[in-house]
N, C-alpha and C positions, 0 to 999 in steps of 0.2 A: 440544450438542457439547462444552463445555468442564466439562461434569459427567462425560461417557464418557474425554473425553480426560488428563483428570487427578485428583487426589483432595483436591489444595489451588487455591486461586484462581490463576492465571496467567493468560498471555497468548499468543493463538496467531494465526498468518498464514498464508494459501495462496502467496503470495510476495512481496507488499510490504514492506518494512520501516518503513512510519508508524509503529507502533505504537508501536519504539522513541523516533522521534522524539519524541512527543508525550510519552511518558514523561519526555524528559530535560526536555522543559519544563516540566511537571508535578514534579516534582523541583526546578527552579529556583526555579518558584513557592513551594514548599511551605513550603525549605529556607533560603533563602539573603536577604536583604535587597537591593533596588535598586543601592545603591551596593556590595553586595559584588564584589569585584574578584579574590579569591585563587582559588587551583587552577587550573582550567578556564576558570571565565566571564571571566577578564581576558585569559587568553589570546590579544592582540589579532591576530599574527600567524594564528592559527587560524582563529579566530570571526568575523573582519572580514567583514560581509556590506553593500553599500552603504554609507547613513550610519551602522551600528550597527556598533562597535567592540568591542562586550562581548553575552554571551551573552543576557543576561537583555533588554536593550533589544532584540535581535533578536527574543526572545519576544511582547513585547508590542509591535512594530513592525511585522516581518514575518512573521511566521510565522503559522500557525494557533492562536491564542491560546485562544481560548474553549475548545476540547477540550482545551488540558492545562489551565486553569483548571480546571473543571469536574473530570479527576481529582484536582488537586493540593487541592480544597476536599472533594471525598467522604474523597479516602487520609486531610486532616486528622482529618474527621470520627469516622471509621472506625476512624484507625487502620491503615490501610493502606498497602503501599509503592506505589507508580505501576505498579508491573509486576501488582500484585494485581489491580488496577483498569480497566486500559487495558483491555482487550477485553468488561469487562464493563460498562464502559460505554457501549461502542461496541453493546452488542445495546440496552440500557436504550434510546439513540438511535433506535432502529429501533422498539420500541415507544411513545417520545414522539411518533414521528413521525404515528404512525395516527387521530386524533384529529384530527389538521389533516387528513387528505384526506375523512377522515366528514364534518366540516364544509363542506368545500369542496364532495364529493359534493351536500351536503344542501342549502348557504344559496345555492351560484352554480349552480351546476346543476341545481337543482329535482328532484331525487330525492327519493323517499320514504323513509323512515326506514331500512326495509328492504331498499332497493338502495343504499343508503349504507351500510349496516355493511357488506354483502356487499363492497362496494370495497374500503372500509377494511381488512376482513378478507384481500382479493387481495393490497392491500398490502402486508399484514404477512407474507404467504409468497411471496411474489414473488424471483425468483432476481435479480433486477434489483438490489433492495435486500439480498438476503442476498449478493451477492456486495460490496457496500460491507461487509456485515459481517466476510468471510471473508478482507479485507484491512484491515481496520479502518480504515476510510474517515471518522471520526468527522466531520472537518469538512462531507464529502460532506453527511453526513444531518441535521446542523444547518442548512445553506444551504437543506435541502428544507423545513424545517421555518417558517425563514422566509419565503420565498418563498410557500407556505399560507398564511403570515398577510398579507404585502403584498397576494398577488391577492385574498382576501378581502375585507380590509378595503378597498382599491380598489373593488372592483365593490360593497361594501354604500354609503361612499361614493357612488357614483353615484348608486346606487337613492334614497338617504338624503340627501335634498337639505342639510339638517341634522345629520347623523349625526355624532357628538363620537368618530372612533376614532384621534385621536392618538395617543395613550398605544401601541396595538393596533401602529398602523404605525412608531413607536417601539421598541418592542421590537423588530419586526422588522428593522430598520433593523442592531439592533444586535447582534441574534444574526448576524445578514450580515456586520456589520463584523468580528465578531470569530473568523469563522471564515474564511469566504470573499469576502474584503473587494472580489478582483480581479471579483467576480461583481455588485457594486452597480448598473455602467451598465447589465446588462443584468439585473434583476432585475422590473423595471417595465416589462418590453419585453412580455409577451403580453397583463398586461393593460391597458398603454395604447395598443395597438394595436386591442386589443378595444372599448376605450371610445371612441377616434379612428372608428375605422368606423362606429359608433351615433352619436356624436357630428357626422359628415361628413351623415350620412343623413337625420337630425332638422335638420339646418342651426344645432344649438347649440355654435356654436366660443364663444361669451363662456363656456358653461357648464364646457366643455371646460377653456377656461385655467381657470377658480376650481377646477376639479378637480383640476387637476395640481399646482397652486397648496398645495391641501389634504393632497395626499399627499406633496409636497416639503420643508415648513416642517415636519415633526414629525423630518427628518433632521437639519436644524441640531443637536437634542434629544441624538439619537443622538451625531452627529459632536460633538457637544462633550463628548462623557462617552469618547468611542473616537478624540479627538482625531489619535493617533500613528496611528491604523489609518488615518484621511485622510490624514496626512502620508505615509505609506510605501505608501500607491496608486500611486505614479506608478513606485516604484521596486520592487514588485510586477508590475507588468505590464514591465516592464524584464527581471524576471527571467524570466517566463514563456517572455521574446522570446525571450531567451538560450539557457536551457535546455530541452533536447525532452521533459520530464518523462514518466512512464506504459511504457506498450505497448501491443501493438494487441491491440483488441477488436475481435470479431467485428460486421458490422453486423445492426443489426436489423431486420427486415421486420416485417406488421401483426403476423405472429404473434409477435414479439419483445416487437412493443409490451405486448400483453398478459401478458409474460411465459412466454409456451413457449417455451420454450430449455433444454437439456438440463442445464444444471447450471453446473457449476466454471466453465469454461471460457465461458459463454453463446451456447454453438456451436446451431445449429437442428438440428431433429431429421431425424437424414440417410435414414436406413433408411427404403427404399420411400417417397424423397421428400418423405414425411410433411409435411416444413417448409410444401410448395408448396402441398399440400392445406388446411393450416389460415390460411395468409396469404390465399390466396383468400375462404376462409368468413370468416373477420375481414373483408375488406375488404369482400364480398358480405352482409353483414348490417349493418355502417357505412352503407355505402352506402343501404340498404333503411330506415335509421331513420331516417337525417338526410332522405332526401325524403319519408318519414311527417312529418318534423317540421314540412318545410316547407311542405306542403299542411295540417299544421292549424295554421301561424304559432306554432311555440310559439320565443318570444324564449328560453329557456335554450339551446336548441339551438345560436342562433348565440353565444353570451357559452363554452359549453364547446368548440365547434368553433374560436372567435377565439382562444381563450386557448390552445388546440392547436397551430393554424397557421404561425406565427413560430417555435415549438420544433422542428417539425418540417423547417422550411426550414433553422433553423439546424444543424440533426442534420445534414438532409442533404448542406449546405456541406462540413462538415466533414468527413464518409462520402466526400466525393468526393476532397476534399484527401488525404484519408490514403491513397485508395487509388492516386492516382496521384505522391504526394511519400515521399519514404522518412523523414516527420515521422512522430512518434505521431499525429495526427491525429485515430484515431479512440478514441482515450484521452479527450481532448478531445471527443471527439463523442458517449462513452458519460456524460462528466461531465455534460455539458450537459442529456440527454435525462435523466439521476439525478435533478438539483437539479428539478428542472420534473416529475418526477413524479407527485408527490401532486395539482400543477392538473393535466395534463391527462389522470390515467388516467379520470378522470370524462366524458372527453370518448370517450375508446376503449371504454368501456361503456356508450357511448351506447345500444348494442342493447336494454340492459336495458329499456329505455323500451317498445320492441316487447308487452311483458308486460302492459299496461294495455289492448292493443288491444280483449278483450271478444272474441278470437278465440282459439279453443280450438287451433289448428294453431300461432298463432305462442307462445303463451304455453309448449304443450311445445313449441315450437325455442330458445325462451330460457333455460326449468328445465334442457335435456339442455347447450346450451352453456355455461350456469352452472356447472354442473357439472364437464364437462369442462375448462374454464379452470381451476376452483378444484383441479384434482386435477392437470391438471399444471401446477402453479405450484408445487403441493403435492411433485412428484416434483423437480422439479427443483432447490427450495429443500433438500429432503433429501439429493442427494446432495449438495449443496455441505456440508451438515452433514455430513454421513458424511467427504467428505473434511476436514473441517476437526475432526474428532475425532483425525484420527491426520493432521494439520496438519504439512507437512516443516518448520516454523519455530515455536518453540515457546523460554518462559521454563523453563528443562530446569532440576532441581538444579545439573548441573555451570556452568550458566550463571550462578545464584545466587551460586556460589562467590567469583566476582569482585569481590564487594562486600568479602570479607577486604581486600582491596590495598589501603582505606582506611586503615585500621585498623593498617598496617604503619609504623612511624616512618621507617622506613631508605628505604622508597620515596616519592622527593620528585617523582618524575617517569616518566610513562611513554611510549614508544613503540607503540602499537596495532596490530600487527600481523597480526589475526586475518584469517584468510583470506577471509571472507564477509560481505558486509554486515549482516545481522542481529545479529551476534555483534560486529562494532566499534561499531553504532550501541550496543545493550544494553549495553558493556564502559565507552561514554561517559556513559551515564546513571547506573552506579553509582558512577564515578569519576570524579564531579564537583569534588571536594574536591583532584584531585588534578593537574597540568598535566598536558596528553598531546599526543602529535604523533601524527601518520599518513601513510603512505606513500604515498597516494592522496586523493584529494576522496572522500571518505566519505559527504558528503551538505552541504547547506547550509550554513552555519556550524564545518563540520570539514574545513576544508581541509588539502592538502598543504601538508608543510613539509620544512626540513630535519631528520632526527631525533634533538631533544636529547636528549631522554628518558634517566634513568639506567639504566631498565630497559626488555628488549622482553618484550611482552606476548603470548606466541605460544600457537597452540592450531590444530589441523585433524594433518592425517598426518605435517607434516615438523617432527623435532624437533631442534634443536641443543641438544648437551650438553659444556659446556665441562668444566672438569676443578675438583677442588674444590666448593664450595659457591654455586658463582655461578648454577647452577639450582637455582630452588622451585618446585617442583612444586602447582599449587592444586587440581588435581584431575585424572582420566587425560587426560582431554584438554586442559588452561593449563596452564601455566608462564611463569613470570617468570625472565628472563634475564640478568645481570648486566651490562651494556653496558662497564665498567669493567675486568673481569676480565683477567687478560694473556693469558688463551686463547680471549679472544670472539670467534667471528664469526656472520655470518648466511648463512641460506641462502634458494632461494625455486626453486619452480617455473621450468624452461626450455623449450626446442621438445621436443614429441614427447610432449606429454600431453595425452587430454582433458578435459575439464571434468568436477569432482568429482562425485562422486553420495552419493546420502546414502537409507538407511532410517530409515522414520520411526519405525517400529515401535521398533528396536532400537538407532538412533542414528547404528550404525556407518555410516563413511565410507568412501571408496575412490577412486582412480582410476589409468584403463586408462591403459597406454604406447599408443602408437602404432607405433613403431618402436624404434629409440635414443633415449633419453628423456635430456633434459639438467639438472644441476641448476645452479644460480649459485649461487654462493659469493663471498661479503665476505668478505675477511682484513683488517680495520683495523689487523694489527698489521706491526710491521715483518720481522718474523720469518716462515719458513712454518712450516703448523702441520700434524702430523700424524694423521690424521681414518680413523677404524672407520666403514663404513659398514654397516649391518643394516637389510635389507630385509626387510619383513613381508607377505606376501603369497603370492600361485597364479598359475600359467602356463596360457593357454590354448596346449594342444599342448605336450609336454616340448619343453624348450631351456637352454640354456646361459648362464650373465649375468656378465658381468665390468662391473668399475666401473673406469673409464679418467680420471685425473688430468688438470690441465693438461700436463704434461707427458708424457702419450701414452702414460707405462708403464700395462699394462693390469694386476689382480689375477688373480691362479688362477680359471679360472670355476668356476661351482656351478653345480647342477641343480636346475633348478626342475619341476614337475609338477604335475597339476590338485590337487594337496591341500595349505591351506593352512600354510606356514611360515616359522621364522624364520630368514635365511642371511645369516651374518654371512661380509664380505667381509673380505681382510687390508687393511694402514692403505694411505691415501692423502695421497701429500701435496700439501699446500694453500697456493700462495704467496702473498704480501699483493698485496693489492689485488683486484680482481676475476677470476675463473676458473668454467671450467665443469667439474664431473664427470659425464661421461654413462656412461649404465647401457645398455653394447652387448649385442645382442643375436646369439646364432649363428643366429636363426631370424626369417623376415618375420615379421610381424603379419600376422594371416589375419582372416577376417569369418568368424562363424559363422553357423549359420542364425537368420534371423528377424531379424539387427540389418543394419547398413546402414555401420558403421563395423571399420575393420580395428582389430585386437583384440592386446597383446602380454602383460602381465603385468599383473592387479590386484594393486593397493597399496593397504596398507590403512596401513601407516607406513613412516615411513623416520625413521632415527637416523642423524643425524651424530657420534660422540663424538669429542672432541680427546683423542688419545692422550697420555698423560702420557711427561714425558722419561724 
């Protein structure tokens, strides 16, 4: 997807913004020393998140550490900037992953070589995990990756009354800590629940504690090398409480489990039902293996059914919560069922077991559903590629451009004001060197402030163009804005619009009125200022548009019509302090056919210019 989608390295998203995130850490790492304090990272009023008062300590505190490590050590390596690297490591993630469920396939669940690849292989085109890719979920699929190695090394433990795999459950420990550090108490939940039940049933509780005993004392190892990841535990799940992080996912049924799910979205497959049909034969051959297994006693069955069990309670917990609390819930409950993937898909192909019976009817009902799984996992992982080729979120040239404002002596500070999260998280990673505010909580460590900033950092449809040399234009879409200027003001989105839309293909932006569309307008100065307003855009249905001041005189109206153009209004004046200019319309807003929303003028820009005296 990201060979079709561009012709140099970038970064692309179906709609999260981690990407950026991880990048700016990755960046901090790369770029800046511990105790550096200048630009950005000292920023205290900003970046104050819990006990960390500066950027870089929240990096290696709280935050998802290990995925910008891991970029900020390849970009070293490489040569590359974090934006080159973010997504391509996040696919890299998805194929380290597959190795741990072969094993797990192969060492806990008693598979044979060749129904072990075949998983491994489900794995690796699984919509499950390519939608972690398609938001670049990097932490998601290191947590999965340790997790493979605890429940392993757990259950060979067992078996290996002897067995020396500290080192094993060490590492894991510490890929855990340093990505999804809030996931450690429950990391060891299926497979010492697995081992408790065997252990209840044998009546070996002594053996039980030196078990648990074995798999504990190799975290000290970890926890002393990832020290601050155990100190900022407490104030991780603090934040989790806090914030409702995600969106809702759809839930999954058996056929979900397996990965039929139609794509992007992980919606089930609707048309003629379909979804019903294949969650039944999943459960209806589950069902059919696991009491094959239990009339010949074979012990893997219950170590990949236990290891299943607890995951699937806790999915379900949380499928419930979400569906009756207005939390993301089930954000959380697709997390959960993610990180736990690689153990227990060995347990949802259990069927595959059916193939050894020596019976010629079940072995073609195993080849034709092997099949079928592996193609749609196959369809569904592709559209998500398909959509993630021509990805509505994307490290675009004009996005690159951003990095100049380093590089500018005269800019000592800026205001972020770009309309869209993608585009302020990316605006903060390359202007790291440089202080910034924001007018919004941005994201974790970019909180709202008041805005010092010498300059505003604007970019999306609505452009203020003071008089003189106080806007630089950085490319058609940013501009930096003179804060200082004696003709500055801001402007922003008011009632009567709705939310922007964007082509991926071509870039352009836009958004519809409603009715009478409002804009707000800051005058910092003391003086009013008088403002050209030009509208760039198309009418659904000819009508008339005048642009109406605080003070109620309305402009000459213009005609607008379905073909688009530019109609500049005569000046408007603008008095200090805050006011609205709304853009009246002589005509309702109508809903056309097919959409669901009443419809008045797309905008593709709008120019505020401060008329010169």
């Amino acid at each position: 997807p990201y060979a079709w989608a561009s012709r140099g390295l970038t970064t692309l998203s179906l709609a999260s913004c981690d990407a950026a995130d991880y990048a700016g850490g990755a960046r901090t790492l790369m770029e800046f020393a511990r105790a550096d304090r200048g630009g950005f990272l000292g920023l205290t009023e900003v970046v104050r998140v819990m006990s960390a008062d500066n950027f870089f300590d929240y990096w290696t505190r709280l935050n998802h550490f290990t995925p910008a490590a891991l970029i900020a050590f390849n970009g070293s390596v490489l040569r590359c900037a974090p934006h080159e690297l973010t997504g391509l490591v996040t696919l890299v993630l998805l194929a380290t992953t597959l190795p741990g469920v072969f094993w797990t396939a192969r060492a806990v669940a008693g598979f044979s070589s060749t129904a072990s690849l075949w998983v491994a292989a489900l794995c690796g085109v699984s919509p499950l995990l390519w939608y972690a890719v398609g938001h670049v979920a990097m932490g998601q699929l290191l947590a999965a990756q340790a997790i493979a190695l605890l429940t392993w090394a757990g259950v060979a433990q067992w078996r290996a009354k002897r067995a020396r795999l500290g080192g094993v459950l060490a590492l894991g420990y510490a890929l855990l800590l340093g990505s999804y550090n809030f996931m450690l108490l429950g990391a060891l939940v299926p497979v010492g629940f697995c081992i408790l039940v065997i252990a209840v049933w044998r009546g070996e509780g002594r053996r039980f504690a030196r078990w648990i005993a074995a798999l504990l004392l190799p975290l000290a190892l970890a926890g002393g090398i990832f020290f601050e990841r155990i100190a900022g535990l407490v104030e991780r799940f603090q934040l989790l409480d806090r914030y409702d992080f995600g969106w809702r996912i759809p839930v999954l049924g058996p056929d979900g489990w397996l990965g039929l799910v139609s794509g992007p979205e992980l919606r089930a497959w609707e048309f003629f039902n379909l979804h019903r049909g294949l969650a039944l034969l999943v459960a209806a051959m589950l069902a059919w293996a696991f009491v094959r297994a239990a009339r010949e006693h074979r012990r893997a069955a219950w170590v990949a059914g236990g290891l299943a069990l607890p995951v699937l309670a806790g999915y379900a917990l949380l499928t419930v919560r979400g569906e009756t609390a207005t939390s993301n819930s089930s954000y959380n409950a697709y997390k959960l069922f993610a990180v736990f993937y690689p153990v227990t898909l060995p347990a949802f192909c259990w069927w595959l077991t059916l193939r050894g019976s020596r019976r010629l009817t079940e072995w073609m009902v195993v080849a034709a559903a092997a099949g079928v799984v592996l193609l749609g996992n196959a369809i569904g992982s592709g559209m998500i590629g398909v959509r993630l080729a021509t990805a509505p979120f994307s490290v675009d040239g004009e996005l690159r451009q951003l990095r100049k404002i380093e590089a500018m002596p005269d800019v000592k500070s800026v205001n972020v004001l770009l309309p869209d999260m993608w585009s302020r998280l990316w605006a903060n990673a390359f202007l790291l060197r440089t202080p910034q505010y924001f007018a919004t909580d941005t994201y974790e460590a970019r909180w709202h402030t008041p805005l010092r900033g010498d300059w505003d950092l604007t970019g999306g449809i609505l452009a203020v163009k003071p008089t003189g040399d106080a806007r630089r234009q950085l490319s058609p879409r940013f501009a930096l804005v003179d804060t200082r200027a004696p003709t500055f003001l801001r402007a922003g989105f008011g009632d009567g619009w709705h939310e922007e839309e964007r082509d991926p293909k071509s870039g352009a932006t836009w958004r519809w009125t409603k009715a009478d569309a409002a804009l707000r307008i800051e005058n910092p100065q003391r003086t009013p200022l008088r403002v050209v307003v030009t509208l760039d855009g198309w009418s659904f249905g000819e009508r008339e548009l005048t642009a109406v001041g605080a003070d109620g005189v309305a402009t000459p109206a213009q005609s607008l019509g379905a073909q688009r153009v530019r109609t500049k209004f005569t000046t408007v004046t603008v008095p200090p302090g805050g006011s609205v200019i709304t853009l009246r319309s002589t005509r309702a807003a109508a809903t056309p056919p097919g959409e669901t929303r009443a419809l008045g003028v797309c905008v593709f820009g709008i120019e505020l210019a401060v008329a010169r005296e």
